[in-house]
C-alpha positions, 0 to 999 in steps of 0.5 A: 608494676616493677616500678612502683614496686622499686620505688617503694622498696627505695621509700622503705629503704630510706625510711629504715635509715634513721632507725638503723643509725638510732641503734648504732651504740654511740660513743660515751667519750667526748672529744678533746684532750683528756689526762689518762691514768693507769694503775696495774696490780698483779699478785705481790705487785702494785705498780705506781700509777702512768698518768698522760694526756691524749687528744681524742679526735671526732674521727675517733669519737666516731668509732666506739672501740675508740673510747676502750683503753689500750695500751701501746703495745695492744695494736695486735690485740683484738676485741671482741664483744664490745658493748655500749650500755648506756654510758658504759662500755664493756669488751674483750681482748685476745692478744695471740702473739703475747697469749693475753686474754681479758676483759674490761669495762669503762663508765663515762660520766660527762668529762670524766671516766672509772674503769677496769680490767682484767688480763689473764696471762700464761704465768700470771694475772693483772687487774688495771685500773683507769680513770680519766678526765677531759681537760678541754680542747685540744692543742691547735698545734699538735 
């Protein structure tokens, strides 16, 4: 009797494995190299627009906070309420260190993507703007 009750708890445990990874979020971006724009404003201030480039792995696709910009300095920010809906991503930050809180949302549609957020500091408040746009694959030599 306790083997066929183990057995079946393994046939049901099996089953259930690829419901479980259906209600996983996937992740929206795609991986390769993508041209990456960033535009800050804050009050009296609109700061030109940082364009770059960054290969995004399928090590990276596989992690849905991947596809959340981040600057460099947010390596100690934490997110919180990361959301996929759809091909839409939305979250929150706690930076503690620099006392920043925020929130944001991405919107990817195929190889391109629109987005913003909104970051709250002791003294000040900044709205970011990004927009990106796969290029194709990346540089085999990098």
């Amino acid at each position: 009797m306790k083997l066929r009750n183990s057995i079946a708890l393994v046939v049901v445990c099996l089953l259930a494995i690829p419901v479980l990874a259906a209600d996983a979020p996937k992740n929206p971006m795609k991986a390769g190299k993508w041209e990456i724009s960033v535009q800050m404003d804050m009050p009296g201030m609109q700061m030109p627009a940082r364009t770059f480039t960054k290969c995004v792995t399928k090590e990276d696709v596989a992690n849905v906070e991947n596809a959340i910009p981040r600057g460099r300095n947010d390596s100690e920010c934490k997110l919180s309420d990361v959301n996929v809906d759809g091909n839409t991503i939305s979250w929150k930050m706690n930076c503690e260190q620099r006392q920043v809180t925020g929130e944001g949302k991405v919107t990817y549609e195929g190889d391109t993507y629109t987005g913003q957020a909104h970051m709250k500091m002791p003294d000040h408040e900044m709205n970011i703007k990004y927009t990106g746009k796969r290029l194709g694959e990346c540089d085999a030599a990098k």
